[in-house]
Every structure is written in structure tokens, then in C-alpha cells.
N, CA, C and O atoms as a CHARMM CRD file, in Angstrom:
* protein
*
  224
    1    1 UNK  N      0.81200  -1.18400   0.00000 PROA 1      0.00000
    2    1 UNK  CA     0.00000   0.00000   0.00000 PROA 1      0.00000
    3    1 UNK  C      0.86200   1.25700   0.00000 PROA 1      0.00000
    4    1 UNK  O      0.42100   2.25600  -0.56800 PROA 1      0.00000
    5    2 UNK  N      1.88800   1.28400   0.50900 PROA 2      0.00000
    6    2 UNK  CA     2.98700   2.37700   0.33900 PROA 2      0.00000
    7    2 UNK  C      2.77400   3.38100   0.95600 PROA 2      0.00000
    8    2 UNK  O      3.05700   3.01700   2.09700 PROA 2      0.00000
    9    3 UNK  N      2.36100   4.77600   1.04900 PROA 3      0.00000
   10    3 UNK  CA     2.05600   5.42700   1.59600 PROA 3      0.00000
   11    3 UNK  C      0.59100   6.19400   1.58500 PROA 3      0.00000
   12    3 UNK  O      0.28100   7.37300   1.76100 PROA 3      0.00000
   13    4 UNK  N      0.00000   5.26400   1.36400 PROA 4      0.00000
   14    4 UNK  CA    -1.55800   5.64200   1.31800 PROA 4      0.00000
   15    4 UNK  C     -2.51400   5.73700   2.51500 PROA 4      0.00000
   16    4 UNK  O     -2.03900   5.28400   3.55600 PROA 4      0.00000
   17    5 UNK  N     -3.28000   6.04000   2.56100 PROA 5      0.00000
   18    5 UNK  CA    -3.78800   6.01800   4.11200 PROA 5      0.00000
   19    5 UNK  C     -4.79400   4.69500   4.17200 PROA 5      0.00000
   20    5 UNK  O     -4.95800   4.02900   5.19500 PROA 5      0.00000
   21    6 UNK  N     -5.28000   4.49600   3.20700 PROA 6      0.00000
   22    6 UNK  CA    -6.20800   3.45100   3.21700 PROA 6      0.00000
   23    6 UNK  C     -6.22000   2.54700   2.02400 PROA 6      0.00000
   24    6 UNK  O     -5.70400   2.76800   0.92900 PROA 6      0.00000
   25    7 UNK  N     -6.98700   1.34400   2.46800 PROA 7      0.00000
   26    7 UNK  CA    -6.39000   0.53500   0.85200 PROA 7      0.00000
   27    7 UNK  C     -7.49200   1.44500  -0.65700 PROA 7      0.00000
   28    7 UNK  O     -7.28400   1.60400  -1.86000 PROA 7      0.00000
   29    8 UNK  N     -8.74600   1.87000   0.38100 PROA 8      0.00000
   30    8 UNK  CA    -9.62600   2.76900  -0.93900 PROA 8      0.00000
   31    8 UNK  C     -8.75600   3.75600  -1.75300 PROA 8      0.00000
   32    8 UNK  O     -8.72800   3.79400  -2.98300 PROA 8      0.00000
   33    9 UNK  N     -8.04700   4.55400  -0.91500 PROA 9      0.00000
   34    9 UNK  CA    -7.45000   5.84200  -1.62200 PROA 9      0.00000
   35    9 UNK  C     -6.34700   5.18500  -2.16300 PROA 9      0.00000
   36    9 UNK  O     -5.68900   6.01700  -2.78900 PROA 9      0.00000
   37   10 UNK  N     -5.79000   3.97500  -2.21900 PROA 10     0.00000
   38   10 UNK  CA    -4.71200   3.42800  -3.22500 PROA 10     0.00000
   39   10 UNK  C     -5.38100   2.75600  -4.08700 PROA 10     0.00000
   40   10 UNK  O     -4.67200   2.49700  -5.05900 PROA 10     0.00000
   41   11 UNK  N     -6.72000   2.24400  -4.19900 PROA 11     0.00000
   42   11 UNK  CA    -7.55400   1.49400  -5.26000 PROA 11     0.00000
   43   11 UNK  C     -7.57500   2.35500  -6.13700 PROA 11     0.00000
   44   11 UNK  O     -7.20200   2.07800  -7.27700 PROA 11     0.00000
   45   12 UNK  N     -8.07300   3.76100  -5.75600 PROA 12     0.00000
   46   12 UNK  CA    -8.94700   4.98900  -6.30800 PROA 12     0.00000
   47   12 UNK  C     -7.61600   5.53300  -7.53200 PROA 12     0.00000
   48   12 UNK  O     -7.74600   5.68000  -8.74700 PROA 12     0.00000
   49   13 UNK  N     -6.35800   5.74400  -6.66100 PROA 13     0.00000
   50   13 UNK  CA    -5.07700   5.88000  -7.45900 PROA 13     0.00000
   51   13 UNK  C     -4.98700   4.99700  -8.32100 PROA 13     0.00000
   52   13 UNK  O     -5.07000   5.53800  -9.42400 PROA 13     0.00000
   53   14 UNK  N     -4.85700   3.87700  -8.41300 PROA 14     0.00000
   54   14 UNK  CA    -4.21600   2.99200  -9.27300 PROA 14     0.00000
   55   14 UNK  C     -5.23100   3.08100 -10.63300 PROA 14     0.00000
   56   14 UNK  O     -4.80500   3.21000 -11.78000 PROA 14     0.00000
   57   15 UNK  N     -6.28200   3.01100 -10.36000 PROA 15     0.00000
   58   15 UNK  CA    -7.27300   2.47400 -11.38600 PROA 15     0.00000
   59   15 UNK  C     -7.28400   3.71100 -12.11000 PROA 15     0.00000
   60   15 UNK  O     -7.31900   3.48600 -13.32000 PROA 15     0.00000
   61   16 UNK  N     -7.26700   5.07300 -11.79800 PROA 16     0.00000
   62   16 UNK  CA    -6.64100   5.82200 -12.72100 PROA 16     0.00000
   63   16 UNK  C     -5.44600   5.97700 -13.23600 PROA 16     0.00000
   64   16 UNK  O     -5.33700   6.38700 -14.39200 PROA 16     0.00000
   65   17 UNK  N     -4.43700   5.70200 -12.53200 PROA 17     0.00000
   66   17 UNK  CA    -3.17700   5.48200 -13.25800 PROA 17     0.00000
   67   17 UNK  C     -3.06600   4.66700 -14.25200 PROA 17     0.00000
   68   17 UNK  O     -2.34800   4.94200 -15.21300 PROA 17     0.00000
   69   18 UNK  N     -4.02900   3.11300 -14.13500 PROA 18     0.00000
   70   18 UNK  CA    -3.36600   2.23300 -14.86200 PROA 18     0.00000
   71   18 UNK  C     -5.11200   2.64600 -16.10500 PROA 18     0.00000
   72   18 UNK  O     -5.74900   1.63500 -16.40300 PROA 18     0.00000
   73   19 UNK  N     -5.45400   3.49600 -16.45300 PROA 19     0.00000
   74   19 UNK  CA    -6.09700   4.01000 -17.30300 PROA 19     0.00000
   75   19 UNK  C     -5.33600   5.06200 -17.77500 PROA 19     0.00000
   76   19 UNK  O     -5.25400   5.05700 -19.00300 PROA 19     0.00000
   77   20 UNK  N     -4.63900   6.13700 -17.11600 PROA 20     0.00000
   78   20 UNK  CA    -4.05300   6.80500 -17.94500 PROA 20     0.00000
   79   20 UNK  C     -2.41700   6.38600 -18.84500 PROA 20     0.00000
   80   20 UNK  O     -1.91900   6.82700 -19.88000 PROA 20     0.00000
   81   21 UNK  N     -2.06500   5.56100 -18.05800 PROA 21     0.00000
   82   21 UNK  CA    -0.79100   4.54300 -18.21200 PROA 21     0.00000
   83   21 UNK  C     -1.13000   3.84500 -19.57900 PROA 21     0.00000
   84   21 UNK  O     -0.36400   4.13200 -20.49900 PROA 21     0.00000
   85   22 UNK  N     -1.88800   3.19900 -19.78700 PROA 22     0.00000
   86   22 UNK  CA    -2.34600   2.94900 -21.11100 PROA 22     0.00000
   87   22 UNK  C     -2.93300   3.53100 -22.21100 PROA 22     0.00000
   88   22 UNK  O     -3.04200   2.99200 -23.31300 PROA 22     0.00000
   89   23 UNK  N     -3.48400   5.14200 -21.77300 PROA 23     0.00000
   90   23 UNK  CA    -3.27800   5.67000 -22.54100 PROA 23     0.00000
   91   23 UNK  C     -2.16500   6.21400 -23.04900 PROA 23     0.00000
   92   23 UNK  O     -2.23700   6.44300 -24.25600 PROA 23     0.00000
   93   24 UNK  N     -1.02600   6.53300 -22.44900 PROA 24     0.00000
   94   24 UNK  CA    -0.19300   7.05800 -22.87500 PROA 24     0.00000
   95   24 UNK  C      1.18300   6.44500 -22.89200 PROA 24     0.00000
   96   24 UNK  O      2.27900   6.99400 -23.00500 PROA 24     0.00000
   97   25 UNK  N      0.81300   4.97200 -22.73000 PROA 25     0.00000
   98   25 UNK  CA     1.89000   4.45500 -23.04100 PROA 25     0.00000
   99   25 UNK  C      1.51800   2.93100 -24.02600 PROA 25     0.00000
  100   25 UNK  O      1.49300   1.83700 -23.46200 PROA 25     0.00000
  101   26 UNK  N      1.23300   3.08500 -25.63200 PROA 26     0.00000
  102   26 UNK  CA     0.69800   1.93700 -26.28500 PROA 26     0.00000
  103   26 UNK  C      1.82700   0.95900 -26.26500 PROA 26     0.00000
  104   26 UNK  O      2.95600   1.21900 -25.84800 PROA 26     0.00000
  105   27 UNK  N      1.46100  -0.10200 -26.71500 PROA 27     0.00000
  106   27 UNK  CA     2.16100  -1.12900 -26.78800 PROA 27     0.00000
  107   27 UNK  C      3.03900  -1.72600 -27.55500 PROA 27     0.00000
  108   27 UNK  O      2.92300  -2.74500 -28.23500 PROA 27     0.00000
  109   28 UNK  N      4.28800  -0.73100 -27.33200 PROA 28     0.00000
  110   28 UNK  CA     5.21700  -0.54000 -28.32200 PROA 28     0.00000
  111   28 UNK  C      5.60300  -1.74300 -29.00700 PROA 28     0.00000
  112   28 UNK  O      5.88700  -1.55900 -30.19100 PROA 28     0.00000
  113   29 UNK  N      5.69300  -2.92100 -28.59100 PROA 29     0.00000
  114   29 UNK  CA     6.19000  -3.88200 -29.55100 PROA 29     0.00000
  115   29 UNK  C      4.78500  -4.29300 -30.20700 PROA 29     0.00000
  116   29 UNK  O      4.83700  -5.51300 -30.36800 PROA 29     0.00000
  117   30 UNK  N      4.07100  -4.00800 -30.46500 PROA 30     0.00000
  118   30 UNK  CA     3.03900  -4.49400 -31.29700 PROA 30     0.00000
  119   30 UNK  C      2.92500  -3.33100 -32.70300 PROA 30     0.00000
  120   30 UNK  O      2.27300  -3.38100 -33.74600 PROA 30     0.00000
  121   31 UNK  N      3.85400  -2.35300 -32.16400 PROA 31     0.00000
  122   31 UNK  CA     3.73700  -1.29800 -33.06000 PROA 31     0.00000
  123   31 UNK  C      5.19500  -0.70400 -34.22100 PROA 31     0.00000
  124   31 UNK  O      6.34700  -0.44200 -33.87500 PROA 31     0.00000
  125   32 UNK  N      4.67200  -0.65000 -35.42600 PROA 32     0.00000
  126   32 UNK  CA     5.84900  -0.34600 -36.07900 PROA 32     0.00000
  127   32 UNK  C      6.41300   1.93600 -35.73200 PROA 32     0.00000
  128   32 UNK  O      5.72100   2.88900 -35.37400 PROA 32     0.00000
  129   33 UNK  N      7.47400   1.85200 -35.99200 PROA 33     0.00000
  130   33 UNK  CA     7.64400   2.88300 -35.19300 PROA 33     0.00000
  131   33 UNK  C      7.04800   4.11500 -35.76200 PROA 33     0.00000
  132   33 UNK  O      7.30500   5.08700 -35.05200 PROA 33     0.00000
  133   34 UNK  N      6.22300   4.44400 -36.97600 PROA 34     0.00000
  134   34 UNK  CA     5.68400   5.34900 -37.67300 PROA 34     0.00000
  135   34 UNK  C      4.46300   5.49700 -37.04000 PROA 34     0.00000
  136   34 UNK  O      4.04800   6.61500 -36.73600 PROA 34     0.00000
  137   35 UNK  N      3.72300   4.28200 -36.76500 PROA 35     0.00000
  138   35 UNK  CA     2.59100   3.78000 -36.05100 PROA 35     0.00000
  139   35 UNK  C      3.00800   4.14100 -34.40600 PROA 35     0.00000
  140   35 UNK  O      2.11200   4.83600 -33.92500 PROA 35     0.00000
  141   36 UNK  N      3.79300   3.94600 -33.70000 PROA 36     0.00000
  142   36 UNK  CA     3.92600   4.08900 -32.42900 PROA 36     0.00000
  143   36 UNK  C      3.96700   5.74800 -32.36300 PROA 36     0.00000
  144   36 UNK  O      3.22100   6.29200 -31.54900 PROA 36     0.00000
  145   37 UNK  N      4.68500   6.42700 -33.06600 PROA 37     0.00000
  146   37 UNK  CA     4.70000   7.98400 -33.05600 PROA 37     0.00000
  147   37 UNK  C      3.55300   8.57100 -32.93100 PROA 37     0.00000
  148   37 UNK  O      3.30700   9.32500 -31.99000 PROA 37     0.00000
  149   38 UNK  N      2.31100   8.15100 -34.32800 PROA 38     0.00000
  150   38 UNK  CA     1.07800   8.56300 -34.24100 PROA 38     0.00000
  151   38 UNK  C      0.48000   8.32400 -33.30600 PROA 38     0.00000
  152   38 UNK  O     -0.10800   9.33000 -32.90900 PROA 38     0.00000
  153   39 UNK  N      0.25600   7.19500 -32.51900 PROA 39     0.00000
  154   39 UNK  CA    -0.27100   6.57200 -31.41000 PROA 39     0.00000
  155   39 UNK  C     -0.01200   7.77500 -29.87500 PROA 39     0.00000
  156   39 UNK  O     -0.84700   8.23000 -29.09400 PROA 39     0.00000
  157   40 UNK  N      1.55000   7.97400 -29.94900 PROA 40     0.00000
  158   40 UNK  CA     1.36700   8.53400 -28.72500 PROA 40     0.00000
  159   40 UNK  C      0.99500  10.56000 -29.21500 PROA 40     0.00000
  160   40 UNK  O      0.36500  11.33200 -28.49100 PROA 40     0.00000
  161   41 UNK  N      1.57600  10.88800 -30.49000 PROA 41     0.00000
  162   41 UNK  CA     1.22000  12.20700 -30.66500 PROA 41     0.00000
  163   41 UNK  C     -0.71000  12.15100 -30.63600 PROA 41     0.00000
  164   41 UNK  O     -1.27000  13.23100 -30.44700 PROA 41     0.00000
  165   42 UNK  N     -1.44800  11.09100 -30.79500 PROA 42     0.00000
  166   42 UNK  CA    -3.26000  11.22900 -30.53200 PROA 42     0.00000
  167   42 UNK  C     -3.27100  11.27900 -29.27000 PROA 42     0.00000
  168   42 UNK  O     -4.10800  11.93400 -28.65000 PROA 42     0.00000
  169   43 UNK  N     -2.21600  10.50100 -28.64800 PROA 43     0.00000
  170   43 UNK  CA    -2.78300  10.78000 -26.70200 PROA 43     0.00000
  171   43 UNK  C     -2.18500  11.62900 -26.04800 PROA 43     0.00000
  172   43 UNK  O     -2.43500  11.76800 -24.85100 PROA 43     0.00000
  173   44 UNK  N     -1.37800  12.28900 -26.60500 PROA 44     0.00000
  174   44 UNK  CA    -0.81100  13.29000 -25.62900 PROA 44     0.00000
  175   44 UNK  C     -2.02700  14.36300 -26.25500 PROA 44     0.00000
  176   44 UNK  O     -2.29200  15.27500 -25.47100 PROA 44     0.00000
  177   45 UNK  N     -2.80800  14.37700 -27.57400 PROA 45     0.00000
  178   45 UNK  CA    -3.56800  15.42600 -27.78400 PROA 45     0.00000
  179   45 UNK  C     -4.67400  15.27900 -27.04500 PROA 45     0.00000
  180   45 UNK  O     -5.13100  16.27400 -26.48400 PROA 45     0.00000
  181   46 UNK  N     -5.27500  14.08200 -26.91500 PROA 46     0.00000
  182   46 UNK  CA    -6.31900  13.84100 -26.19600 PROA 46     0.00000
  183   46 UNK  C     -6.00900  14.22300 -24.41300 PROA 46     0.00000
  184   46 UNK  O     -6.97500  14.59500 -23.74700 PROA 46     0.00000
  185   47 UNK  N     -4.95700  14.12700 -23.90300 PROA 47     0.00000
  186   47 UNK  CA    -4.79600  14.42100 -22.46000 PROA 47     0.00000
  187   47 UNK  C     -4.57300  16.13800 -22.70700 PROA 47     0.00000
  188   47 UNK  O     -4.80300  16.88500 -21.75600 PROA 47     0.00000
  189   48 UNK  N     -4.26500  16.52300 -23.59600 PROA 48     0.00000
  190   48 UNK  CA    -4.15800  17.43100 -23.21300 PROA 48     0.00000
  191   48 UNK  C     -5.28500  18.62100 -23.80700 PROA 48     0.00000
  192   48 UNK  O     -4.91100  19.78500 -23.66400 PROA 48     0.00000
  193   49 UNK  N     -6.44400  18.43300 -24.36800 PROA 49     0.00000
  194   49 UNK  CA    -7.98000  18.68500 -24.66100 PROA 49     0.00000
  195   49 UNK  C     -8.62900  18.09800 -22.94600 PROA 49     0.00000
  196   49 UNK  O     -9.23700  18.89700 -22.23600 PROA 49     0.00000
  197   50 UNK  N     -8.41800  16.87200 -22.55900 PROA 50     0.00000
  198   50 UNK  CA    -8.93100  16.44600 -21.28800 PROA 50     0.00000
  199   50 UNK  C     -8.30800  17.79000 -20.21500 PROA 50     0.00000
  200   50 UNK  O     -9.08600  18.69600 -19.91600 PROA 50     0.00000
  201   51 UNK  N     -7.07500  17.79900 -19.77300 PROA 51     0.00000
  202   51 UNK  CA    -6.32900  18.31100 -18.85700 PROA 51     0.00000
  203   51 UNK  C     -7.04300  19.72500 -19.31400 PROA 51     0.00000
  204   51 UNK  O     -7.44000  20.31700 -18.31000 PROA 51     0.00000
  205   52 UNK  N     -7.30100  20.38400 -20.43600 PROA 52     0.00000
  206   52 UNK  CA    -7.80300  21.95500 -20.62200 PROA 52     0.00000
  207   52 UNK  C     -9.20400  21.94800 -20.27600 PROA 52     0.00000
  208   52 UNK  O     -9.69700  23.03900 -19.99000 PROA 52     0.00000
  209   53 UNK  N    -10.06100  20.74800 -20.24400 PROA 53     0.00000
  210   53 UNK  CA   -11.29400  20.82400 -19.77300 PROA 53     0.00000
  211   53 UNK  C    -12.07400  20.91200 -18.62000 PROA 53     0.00000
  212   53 UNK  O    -13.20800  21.35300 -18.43300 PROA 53     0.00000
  213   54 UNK  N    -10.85000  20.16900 -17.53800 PROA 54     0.00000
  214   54 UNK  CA   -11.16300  20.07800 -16.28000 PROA 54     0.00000
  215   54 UNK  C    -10.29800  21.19100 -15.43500 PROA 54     0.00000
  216   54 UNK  O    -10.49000  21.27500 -14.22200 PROA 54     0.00000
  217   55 UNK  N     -9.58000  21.83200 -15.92500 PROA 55     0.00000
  218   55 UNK  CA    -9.29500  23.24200 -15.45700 PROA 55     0.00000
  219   55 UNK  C    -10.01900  24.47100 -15.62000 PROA 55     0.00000
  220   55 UNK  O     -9.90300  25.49800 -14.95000 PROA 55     0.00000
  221   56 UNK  N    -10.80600  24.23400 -16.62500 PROA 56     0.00000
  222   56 UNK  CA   -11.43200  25.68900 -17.36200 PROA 56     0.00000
  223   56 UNK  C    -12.57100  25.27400 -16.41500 PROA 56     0.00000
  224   56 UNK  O    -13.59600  25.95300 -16.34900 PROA 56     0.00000
């Protein structure tokens, strides 16, 4: 649990991490590297349309 206070608030962490973790990190060996470029330049656009939405 590491330094969490409870096992909820480390559930609550992870399950977004390992959603944003896959977004932004595809699965490079399945991908040729022209394909892996595009892949992560769509999710860094998409996090960062997300990240401008929930600030504004």
C-alpha cells in the first residue's frame, strides 16, 4: 500500500493510473515505429484537450 492512508485511496489511485498509463503508453512492440509515433502524438492530444477541460 505504500504510503496511502487506506487501501480505498490506493484502489482509487491505481485504477486511474493504470487508465491513464495505457493511454499514454501503447504497446510498443506491437507497433511499427511510424505507427507508435502517431499513437502517442493522438494521446498526448487527447490528455491534453482532457487536462484543458477540467481546469477551465
Amino acid at each position: 500500500m505504500g504510503r496511502f492512508k487506506s487501501p480505498g485511496q490506493a484502489q482509487r489511485f491505481l485504477s486511474l493510473h493504470d487508465q491513464t498509463a495505457a493511454l499514454l503508453r501503447p504497446k510498443r512492440y506491437r507497433l511499427t515505429a511510424v505507427s507508435y509515433r502517431h499513437a502517442r502524438t493522438d494521446a498526448f492530444s487527447l490528455w491534453s484537450d482532457f487536462a484543458a477541460k477540467i481546469t477551465a
